[in-house]
N, C-alpha and C positions, 0 to 999 in steps of 0.2 A: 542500341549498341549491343551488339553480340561477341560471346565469345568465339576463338579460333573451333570450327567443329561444331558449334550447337547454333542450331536452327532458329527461325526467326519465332517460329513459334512456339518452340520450349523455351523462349526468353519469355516469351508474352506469359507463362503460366504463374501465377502466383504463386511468393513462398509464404509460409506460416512465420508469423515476426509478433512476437512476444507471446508467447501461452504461458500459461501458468507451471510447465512443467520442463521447459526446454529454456534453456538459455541464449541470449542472442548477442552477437557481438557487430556493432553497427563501427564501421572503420572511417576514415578520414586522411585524405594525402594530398597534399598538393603537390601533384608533377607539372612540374616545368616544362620536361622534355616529351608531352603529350602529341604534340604536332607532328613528331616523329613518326616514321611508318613504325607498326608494327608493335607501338607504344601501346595505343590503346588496346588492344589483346591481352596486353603483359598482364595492364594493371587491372584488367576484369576477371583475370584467371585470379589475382590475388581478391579479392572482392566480389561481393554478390551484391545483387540487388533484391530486397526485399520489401513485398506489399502488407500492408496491415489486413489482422483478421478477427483476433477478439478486443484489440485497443483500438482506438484512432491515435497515431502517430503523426506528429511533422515536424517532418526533419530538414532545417532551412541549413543551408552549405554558404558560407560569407568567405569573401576576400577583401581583407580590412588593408585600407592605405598605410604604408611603413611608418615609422614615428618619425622620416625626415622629410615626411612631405607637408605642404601645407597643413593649414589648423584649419583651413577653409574646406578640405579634400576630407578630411575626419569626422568636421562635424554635418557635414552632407551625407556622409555612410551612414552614421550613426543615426540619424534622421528619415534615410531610406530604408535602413531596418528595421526602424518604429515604426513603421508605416505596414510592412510586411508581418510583422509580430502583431499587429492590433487588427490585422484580417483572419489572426490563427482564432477556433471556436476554444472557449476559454476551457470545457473539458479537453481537449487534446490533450496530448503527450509532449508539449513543444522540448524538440532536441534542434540545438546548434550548432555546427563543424566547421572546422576550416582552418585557413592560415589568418588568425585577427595580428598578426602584428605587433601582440601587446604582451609585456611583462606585469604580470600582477603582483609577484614578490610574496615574501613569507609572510609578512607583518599583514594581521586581518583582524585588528583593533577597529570594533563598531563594525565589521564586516563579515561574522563567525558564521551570519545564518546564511553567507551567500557563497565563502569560497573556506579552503582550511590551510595550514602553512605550510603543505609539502610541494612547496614549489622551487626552483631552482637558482633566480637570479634577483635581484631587487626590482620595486617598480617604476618604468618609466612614464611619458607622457598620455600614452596610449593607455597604459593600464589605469589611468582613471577614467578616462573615457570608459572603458570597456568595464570597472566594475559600477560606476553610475549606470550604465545600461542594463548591467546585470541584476540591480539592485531594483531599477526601477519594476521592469519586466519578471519580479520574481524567481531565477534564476542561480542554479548553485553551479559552481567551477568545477566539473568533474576531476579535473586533473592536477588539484591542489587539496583533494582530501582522503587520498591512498598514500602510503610511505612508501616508500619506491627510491633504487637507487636514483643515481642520476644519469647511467645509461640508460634508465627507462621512463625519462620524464624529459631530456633533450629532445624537441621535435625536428629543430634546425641545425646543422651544422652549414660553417661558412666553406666553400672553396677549400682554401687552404688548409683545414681542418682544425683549426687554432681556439675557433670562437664557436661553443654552442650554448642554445636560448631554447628555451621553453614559448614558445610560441604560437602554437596552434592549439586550442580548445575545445573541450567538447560540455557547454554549459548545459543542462538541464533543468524541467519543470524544478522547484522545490515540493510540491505538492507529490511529487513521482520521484525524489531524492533516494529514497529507500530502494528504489527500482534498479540504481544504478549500482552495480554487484564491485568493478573496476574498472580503469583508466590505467594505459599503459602504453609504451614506444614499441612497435615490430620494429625490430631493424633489421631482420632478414628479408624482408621485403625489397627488392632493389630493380632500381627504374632507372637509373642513372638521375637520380633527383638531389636534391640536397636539402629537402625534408624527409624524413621518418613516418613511417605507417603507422597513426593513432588509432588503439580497439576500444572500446568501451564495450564494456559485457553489461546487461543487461535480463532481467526476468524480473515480473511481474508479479502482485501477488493478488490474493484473493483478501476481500477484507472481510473481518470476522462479523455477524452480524448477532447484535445485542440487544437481546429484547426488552431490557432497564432502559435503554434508551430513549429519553423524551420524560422517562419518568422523575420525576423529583423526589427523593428518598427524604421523606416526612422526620423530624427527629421530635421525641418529646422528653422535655424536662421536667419530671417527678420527684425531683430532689426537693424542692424547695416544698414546706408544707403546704401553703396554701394551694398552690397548684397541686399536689399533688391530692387534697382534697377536693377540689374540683372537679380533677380526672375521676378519682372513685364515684363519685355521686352522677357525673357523667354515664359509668359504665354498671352502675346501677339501675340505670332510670333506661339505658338501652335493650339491658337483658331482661328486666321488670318483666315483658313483653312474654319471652319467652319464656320465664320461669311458670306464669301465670297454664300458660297451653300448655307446660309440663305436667301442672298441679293436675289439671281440670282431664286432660288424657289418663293419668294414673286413676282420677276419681271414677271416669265412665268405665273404665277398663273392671275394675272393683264393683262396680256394681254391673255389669255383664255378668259375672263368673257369679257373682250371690244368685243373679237374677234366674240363668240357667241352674244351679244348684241347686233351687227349691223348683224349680219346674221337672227337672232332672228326680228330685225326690217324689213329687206329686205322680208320678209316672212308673215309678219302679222301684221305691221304696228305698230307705235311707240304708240298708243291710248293702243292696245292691252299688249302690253308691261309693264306699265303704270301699267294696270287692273291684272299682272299677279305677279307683285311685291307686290299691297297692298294685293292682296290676299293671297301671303305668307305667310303671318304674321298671321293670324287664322288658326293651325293645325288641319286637322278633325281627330276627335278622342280624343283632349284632352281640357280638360274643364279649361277657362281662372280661375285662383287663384282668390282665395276671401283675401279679408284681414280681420287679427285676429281680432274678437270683443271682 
């Protein structure tokens, strides 16, 4: 599907969809009035399509049966989408869109890790379906954890314009939660539909990497006497070791300097000697310190 004016092959070129430094906004509309000529242009000029390139993304699009159809039509969706969801590879990015048909309501009692209360109507039959699904599958309600008025969280308006519902979702990874920036209603968007254009913005991030990591941060207790003479005699009996090679270096070191000192004298007489130590003490080359005035 191409837009009015652009080719089949600049469709085919891939866009950049999540970097670390760009932000992406992935949209959702169900138009009705698609069959229509001239429809599908409209709504690709409002909409991109975009391919993955530093993340793996998948992003499955649902049309969930209304809450007045059978209970036999619901839990058959809900069952072909487990099916689709349990093919997705468990690192992906899994995002969900669509019109689900479902009210999930404010109240998110034993439900906080998975949606939040800025939603707009109470929940109906559908919306337990769909947050058990949501729950199962690990998945957070985009569109119930931004404050938002209520003209920007309406996805559906009826006909007559009397009745609007929150509707259409856009659940996400929980694991990628953080990724997801806002959720919000376009309603400039206009297809002649009687749903609303859902964006979710989106950017990615980089995770920080720690190199304590995997380590276990040792703690020790030297309050207590005994232990703490334990420790001492522990860290006695380690250094022992090293004290020893200190002694025994200072002692060779001591007897080098006697040893050449009397060969030193045997050679050139102790006057000499004498003449060759204060002379040490003036480096040629470097100029004695003055002090600060």
């Amino acid at each position: 599907m191409t837009c009015a004016g652009e080719s089949s092959r600049e469709a085919c070129v891939p866009t950049t969809l999540l970097t670390t430094k760009n932000k992406t906004r992935i949209w959702t509309w169900n138009i009705r009035t698609l069959y229509e000529t001239g429809r599908t242009a409209q709504a690709c000029r409002e909409m991109d399509r975009f391919n993955s390139k530093d993340r793996r993304v998948t992003i499955t699009h649902c049309y969930a049966p209304t809450n007045v159809a059978d209970i036999e039509d619901t839990v058959n969706f809900y069952e072909h989408a487990q099916t689709i969801i349990d093919k997705v590879p468990k690192r992906d990015m899994k995002i969900l869109s669509g019109d689900f048909n479902t009210k999930v309501g404010i109240d998110n009692t034993n439900l906080e890790y998975i949606m939040g209360i800025h939603s707009t109507v109470e929940q109906n039959e559908n919306g337990e379906f769909f947050t058990e699904f949501c729950s199962f599958n690990d998945l957070v309600i985009g569109g119930t954890l931004f404050p938002r008025k209520n003209i920007h969280k309406t996805t559906w308006i009826s006909r007559d314009g009397k009745t609007e519902n929150q509707i259409d979702h856009t659940p996400i990874s929980r694991k990628w939660g953080r990724s997801l920036h806002d959720v919000r209603v376009k309603g400039g968007a206009a297809a002649a539909s009687d749903h609303h254009l859902v964006a979710a913005l989106l950017k990615t991030k980089i995770k920080s990497f720690n190199e304590s990591a995997g380590r276990p941060a040792h703690k020790y207790n030297i309050r207590e006497k005994q232990k703490s003479d334990h420790f001492k005699i522990k860290m006695r009996k380690r250094f022992s070791v090293l004290s020893y090679y200190q002694k025994r270096q200072s002692t060779n070191s001591d007897e080098v300097c006697e040893r050449h000192g009397r060969r030193h004298v045997q050679l050139f007489g102790s006057r000499s000697l004498e003449n060759t130590r204060s002379g040490s003490q003036l480096t040629p080359g470097h100029a004695p310190r003055k002090g600060r005035t």
